[in-house]
C-alpha positions in Angstrom: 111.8 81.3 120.4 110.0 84.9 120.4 111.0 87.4 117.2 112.4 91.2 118.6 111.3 93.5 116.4 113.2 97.3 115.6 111.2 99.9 113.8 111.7 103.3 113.0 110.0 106.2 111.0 111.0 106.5 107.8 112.0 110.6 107.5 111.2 111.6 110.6 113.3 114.9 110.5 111.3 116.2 107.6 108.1 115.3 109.5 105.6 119.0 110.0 104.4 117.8 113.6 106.1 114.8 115.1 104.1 114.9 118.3 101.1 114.0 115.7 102.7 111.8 113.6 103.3 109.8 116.9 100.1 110.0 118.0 99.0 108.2 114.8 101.9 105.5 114.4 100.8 104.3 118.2 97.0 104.5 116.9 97.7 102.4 114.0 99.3 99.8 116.2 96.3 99.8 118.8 94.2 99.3 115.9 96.2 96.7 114.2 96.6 94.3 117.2 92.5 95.3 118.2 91.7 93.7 114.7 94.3 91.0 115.6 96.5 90.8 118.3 99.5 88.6 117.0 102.2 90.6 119.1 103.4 89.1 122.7 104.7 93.0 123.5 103.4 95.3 120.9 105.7 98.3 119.7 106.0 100.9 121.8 108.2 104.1 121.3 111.7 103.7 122.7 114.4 106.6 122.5 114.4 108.8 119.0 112.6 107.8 116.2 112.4 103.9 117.1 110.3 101.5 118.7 110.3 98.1 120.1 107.9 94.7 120.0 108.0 91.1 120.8 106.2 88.7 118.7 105.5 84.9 119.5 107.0 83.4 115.9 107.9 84.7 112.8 104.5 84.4 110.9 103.0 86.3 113.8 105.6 89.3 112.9 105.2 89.4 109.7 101.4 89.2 109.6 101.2 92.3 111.8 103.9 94.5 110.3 102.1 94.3 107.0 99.2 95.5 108.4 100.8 98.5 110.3 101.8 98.9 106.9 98.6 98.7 105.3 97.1 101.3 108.1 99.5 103.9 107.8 98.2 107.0 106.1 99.9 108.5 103.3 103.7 110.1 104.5 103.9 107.8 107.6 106.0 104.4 107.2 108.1 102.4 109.3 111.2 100.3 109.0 110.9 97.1 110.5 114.1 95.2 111.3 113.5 91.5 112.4 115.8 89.3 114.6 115.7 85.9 115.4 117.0 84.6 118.3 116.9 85.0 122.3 115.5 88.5 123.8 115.7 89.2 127.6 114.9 92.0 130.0 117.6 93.4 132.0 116.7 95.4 135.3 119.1 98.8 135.3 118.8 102.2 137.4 117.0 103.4 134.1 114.1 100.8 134.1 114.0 97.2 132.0 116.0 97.4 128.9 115.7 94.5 126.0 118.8 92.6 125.7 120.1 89.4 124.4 121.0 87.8 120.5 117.3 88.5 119.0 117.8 92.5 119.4 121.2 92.2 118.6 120.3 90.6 115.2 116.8 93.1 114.9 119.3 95.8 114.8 121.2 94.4 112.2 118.3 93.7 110.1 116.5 97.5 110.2 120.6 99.0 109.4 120.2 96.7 106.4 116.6 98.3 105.3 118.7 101.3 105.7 121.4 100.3 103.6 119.0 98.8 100.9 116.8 102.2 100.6 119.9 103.8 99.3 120.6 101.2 96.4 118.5 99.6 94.0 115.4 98.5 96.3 114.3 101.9 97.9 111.1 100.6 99.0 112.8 98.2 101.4 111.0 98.4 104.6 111.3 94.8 106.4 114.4 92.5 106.6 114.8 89.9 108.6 118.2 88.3 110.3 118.7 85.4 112.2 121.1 85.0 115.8 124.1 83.1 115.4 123.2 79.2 116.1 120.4 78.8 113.7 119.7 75.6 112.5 119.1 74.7 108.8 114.9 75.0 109.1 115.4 78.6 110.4 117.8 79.4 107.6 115.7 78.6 104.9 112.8 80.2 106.5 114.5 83.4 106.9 115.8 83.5 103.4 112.3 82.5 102.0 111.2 85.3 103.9 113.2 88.0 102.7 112.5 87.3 99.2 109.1 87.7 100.4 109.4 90.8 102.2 111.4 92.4 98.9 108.7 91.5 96.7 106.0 92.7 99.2 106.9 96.0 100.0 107.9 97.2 96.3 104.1 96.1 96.1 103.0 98.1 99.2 105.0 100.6 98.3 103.0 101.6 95.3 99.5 101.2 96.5 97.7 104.3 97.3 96.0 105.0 100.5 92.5 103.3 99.1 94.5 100.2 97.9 96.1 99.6 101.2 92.5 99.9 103.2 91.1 97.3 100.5 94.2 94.6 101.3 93.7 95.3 104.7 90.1 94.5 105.0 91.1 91.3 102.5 93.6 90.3 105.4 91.3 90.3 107.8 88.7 88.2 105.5 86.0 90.6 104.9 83.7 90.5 101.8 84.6 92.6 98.6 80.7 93.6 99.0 81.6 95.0 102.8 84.2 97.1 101.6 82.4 98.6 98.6 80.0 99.9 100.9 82.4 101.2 103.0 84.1 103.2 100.2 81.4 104.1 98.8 82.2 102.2 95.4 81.0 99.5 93.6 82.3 95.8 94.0 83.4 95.8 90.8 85.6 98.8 91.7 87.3 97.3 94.7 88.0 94.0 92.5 89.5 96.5 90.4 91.5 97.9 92.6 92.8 95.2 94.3 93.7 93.4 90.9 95.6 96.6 89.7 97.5 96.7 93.3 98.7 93.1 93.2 97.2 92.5 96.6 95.9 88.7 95.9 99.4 87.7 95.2 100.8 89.5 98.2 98.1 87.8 100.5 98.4 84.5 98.6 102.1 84.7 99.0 101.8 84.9 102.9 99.7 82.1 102.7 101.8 79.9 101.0 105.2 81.2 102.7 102.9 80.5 106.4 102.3 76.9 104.7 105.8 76.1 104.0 107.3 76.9 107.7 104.4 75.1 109.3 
C-alpha cells in the first residue's frame, strides 16, 4: 500500500513574491530526494497553494517530509497531511487526477494540521490518517506516529535556520567534524547546537518509531 501525501504553504497570502517562494519549495524537494530519494512521485505543485506526492510506505514519508522541513529557509513551511490507504489515477479531459481512499484520507489529515494550528499545538505541521479498513498493525502505527509527528514539529518548529542544516546533515549521517567546516564553527559548536535543538532525540525517535513498525 503507497502513502498520498497533501501539502500546502503555510501563509501563502502574506508571502512578498510567490513565484519565488515556489521556485524554492520545488528546489528543496529536488534537493531532498537528490540526497535521498524515498518518494515513488515526489510533490509537485497542483492547483493553489497545494501539492501532491506518492510515497512507497509510511517510514519513507515521514523520512522525507522532515527533511523538506529541515531545508526550508526561514518563512517557508509546509503542511503535510498523510493518508493511508489506496490512491489511483483517473484519465479526465483535464489530464490524470489522483483519486481513491489514500487522498481522501490525506485530505483529511492536512484539514486537521489546520484545525490544530489554531488551538493549543500551532506548530502542527504533519498528521497522519488512515482509509477506512485498516487493520489493527496500521492503527497502532498511525497513532504511534502522530505522537511522533506532535512532538517533532514543536521541536522543528523552534530550531533556527543553522539548527535545521545541522539535523539535516545528521540525517543523512555525516560527521559533526564535516559540518563544522562547513559552517565555519567549531565541532564543539555544532554539538552544541544540536544538543540545545533537541535534534538527537528527534532523529533517535525516528529510529526507534522505524524499529517498531518493521
Amino acid at each position: 500500500m503507497v502513502i498520498a501525501v497533501l501539502a500546502d504553504i503555510v501563509g501563502s497570502r502574506r508571502l512578498d513574491d510567490r513565484t519565488a517562494a515556489q521556485r524554492i519549495l520545488d528546489d528543496t524537494i529536488a534537493r531532498v530526494e537528490k540526497d535521498l530519494p524515498l518518494a515513488q512521485h515526489p510533490l509537485v505543485p497542483t492547483v493553489g497553494d497545494e501539492q501532491q506526492g506518492i510515497y512507497r510506505d509510511l517510514e519513507s514519508a515521514m523520512v522525507s517530509l522532515l527533511m523538506i522541513q529541515l531545508a526550508l529557509p526561514d518563512g517557508l513551511a509546509f503542511r503535510f497531511g498523510i493518508g493511508v490507504g489506496e490512491v489511483r489515477a483517473v484519465d479526465s479531459v483535464h489530464g490524470e487526477l489522483a483519486d481513491g481512499p489514500g487522498w481522501y484520507a490525506a485530505r483529511a489529515a492536512i484539514e486537521t494540521v489546520h484545525a490544530r494550528e489554531g488551538r493549543a499545538v500551532p506548530r502542527t505541521r504533519t498528521w497522519i490518517v488512515g482509509a477506512p479498513g485498516q487493520d489493527e498493525v496500521m492503527e497502532s502505527t498511525i497513532a504511534a506516529s502522530n505522537a511522533y509527528l506532535l512532538v517533532r514539529d514543536e521541536l522543528v518548529g523552534v530550531m533556527n535556520e543553522r539548527e535545521r542544516r545541522l539535523t539535516y546533515g545528521r540525517l543523512l549521517g555525516r560527521s559533526q567534524h564535516d559540518l563544522a567546516a562547513e559552517e565555519g564553527i567549531s565541532q564543539p559548536s555544532v554539538s552544541k547546537s544540536l544538543r540545545n535543538a533537541g535534534s538527537a532525540a528527534l532523529l533517535e525517535g525516528l529510529v526507534a518509531l522505524q524499529g517498531a513498525s518493521a
